[in-house]
C-alpha positions as CSV (number, residue, x, y, z in Angstrom):
1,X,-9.8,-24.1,-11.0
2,X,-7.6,-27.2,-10.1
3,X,-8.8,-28.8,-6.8
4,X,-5.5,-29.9,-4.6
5,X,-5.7,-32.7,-1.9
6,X,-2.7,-31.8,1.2
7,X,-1.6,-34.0,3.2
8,X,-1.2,-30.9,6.0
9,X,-2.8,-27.7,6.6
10,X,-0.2,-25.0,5.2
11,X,-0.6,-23.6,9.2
12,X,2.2,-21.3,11.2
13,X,2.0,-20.3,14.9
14,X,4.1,-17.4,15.6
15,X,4.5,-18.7,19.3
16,X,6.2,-21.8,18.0
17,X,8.5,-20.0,15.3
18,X,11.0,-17.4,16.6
19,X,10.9,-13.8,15.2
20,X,13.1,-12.4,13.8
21,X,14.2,-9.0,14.8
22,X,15.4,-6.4,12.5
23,X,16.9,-4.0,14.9
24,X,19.8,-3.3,13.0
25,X,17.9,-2.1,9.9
26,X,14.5,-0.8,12.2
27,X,15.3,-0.5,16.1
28,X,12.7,-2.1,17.6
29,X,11.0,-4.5,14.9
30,X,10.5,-7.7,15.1
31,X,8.8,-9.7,12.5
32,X,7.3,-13.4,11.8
33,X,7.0,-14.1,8.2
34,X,3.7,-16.1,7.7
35,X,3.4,-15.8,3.5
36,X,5.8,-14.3,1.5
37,X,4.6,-14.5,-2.4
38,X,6.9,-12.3,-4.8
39,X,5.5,-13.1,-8.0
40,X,2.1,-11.7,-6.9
41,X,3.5,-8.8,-4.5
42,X,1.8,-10.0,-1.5
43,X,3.4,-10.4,1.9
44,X,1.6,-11.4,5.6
45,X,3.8,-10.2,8.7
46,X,2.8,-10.2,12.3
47,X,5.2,-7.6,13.3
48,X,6.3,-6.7,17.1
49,X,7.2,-2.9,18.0
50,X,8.8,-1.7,20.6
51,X,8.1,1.9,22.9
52,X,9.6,4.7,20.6
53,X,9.7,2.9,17.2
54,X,9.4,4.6,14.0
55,X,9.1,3.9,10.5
56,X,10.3,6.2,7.5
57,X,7.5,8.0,5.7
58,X,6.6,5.8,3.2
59,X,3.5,4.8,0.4
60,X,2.2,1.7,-1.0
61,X,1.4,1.2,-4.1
62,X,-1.2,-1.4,-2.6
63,X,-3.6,-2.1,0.0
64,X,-2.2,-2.6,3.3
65,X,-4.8,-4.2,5.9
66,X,-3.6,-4.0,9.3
67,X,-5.1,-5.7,13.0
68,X,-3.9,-4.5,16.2
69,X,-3.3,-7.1,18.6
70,X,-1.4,-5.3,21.7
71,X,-0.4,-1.4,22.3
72,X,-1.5,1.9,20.8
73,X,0.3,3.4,17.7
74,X,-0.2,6.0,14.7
75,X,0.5,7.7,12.1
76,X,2.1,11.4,12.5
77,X,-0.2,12.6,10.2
78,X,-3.5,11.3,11.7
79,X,-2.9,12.2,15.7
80,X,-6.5,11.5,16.2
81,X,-7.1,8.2,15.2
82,X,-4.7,6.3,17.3
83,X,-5.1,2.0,16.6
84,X,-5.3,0.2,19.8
85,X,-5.9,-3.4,20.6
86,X,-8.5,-4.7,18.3
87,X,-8.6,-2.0,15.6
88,X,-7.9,-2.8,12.2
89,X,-6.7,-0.2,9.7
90,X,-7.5,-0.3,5.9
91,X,-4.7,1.6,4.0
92,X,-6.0,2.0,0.4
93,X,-3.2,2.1,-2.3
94,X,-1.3,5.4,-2.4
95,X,-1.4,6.6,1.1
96,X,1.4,8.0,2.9
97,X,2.0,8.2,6.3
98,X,4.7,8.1,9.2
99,X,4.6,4.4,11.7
100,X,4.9,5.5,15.0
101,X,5.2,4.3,18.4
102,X,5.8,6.9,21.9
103,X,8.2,6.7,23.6
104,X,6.4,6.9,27.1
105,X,3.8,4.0,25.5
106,X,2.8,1.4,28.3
107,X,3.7,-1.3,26.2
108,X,4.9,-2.8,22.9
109,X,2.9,-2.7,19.4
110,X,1.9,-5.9,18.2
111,X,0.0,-7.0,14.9
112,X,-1.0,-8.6,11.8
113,X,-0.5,-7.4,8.0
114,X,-1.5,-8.0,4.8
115,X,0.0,-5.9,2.6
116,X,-0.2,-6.0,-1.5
117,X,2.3,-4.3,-3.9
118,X,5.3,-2.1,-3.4
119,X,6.3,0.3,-0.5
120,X,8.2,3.5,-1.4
121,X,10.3,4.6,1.3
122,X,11.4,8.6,1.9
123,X,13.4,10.5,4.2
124,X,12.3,13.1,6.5
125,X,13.3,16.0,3.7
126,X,11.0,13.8,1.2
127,X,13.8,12.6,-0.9
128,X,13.8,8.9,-2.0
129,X,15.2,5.9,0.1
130,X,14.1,3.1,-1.3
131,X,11.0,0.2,-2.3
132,X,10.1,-2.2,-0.2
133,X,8.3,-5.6,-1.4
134,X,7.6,-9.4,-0.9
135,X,10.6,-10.5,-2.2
136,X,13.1,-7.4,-1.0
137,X,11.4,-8.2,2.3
138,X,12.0,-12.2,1.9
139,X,16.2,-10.9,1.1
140,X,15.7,-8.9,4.5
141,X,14.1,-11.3,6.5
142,X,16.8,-14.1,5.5
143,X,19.6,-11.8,6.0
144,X,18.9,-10.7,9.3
145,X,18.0,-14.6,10.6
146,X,21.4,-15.5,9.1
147,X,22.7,-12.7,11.3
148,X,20.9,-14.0,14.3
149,X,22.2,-17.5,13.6
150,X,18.7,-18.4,13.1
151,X,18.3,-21.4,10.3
152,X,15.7,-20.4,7.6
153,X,12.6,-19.4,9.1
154,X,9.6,-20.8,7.9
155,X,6.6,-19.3,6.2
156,X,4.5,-20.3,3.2
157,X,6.1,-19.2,-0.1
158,X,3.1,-20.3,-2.4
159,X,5.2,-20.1,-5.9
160,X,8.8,-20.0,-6.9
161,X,11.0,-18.8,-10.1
162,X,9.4,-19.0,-13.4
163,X,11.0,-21.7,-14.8
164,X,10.1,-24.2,-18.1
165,X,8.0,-27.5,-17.2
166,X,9.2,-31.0,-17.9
C-alpha cells in the first residue's frame, strides 16, 4: 500500500456547497455530491426529499447504506418499517423497492448514501427504464447544475479515465 502525504483534508460540507436539485428529472430531489468514483461503482449523496416524493421501483446490483437525518420515509413494500431520524437502512444487493415520501409528511426527508454498483430502474407495469450509476449520476448531476447556472459542483472524484503513464 502506497502511503500519500496531502496537503488538505479531501473534506466537503454540504452547508457550504449548494445542492443541486433535480426537480426536473425527480420532483422534489435535491442532491450534494460528496464522492463520485465511476471506475469502482461507488457514489456518496446526501439527498434532500420533499413531502410527496417518489422514486421509480428500482434494484441495485449493490449495497446501498442509508442514514436518516430529518423526516420519515419508506418503502411501498415495507409499510411497517418506516426510517425516521436516526435510522440507518442496509439494502443488500438485489433488493427492490419503491422510495417514498407522503404527501401529508410534517417535513422534508433528509439523508446520507453510500451506495455500490448499478441501479436498475422500472416502471409501475415492471417494464425497464433505465440504470443508474456513479458515472450516469456524475452526467446527471452536471447537467442539471449547468441548468441551474451553477458552476461545477464540487465533490471528491478519487480517479479519472484510464489512460497510459508517462
Amino acid at each position: 500500500m502506497a502511503v500519500h502525504t496531502q496537503d488538505r483534508l479531501l473534506s466537503l460540507n454540504i452547508h457550504r456547497e449548494p445542492g443541486i436539485d433535480l426537480g426536473h428529472l425527480i420532483p422534489g430531489m435535491k442532491l450534494w455530491p460528496l464522492f463520485l468514483d465511476p471506475d469502482n461503482a461507488t457514489w456518496v449523496l446526501y439527498a434532500k426529499y420533499a413531502p410527496g416524493t417518489s422514486l421509480p421501483r428500482h434494484f441495485h446490483t449493490g449495497a446501498v447504506h442509508f442514514f436518516t437525518t430529518r423526516g420519515t420515509w419508506g418503502y411501498h413494500e415495507y409499510p411497517e418499517d418506516a426510517q425516521t431520524a436516526g435510522s440507518y437502512l442496509y439494502e443488500p444487493p438485489g433488493t427492490m423497492h419503491t422510495f417514498h415520501i407522503p404527501e401529508d409528511a410534517a417535513q422534508d426527508v433528509e439523508g446520507f448514501m453510500v451506495v455500490t454498483g448499478v441501479n436498475v430502474v422500472f416502471d409501475d407495469a415492471g417494464n425497464y427504464l433505465s440504470t443508474d450509476h456513479a458515472g450516469s449520476m456524475e452526467q446527471i448531476i452536471l447537467e442539471c447544475a449547468r441548468r441551474q447556472g451553477i458552476a461545477m459542483p464540487r465533490y471528491i472524484r478519487p480517479s479519472g479515465p484510464a489512460a497510459y503513464t508517462v
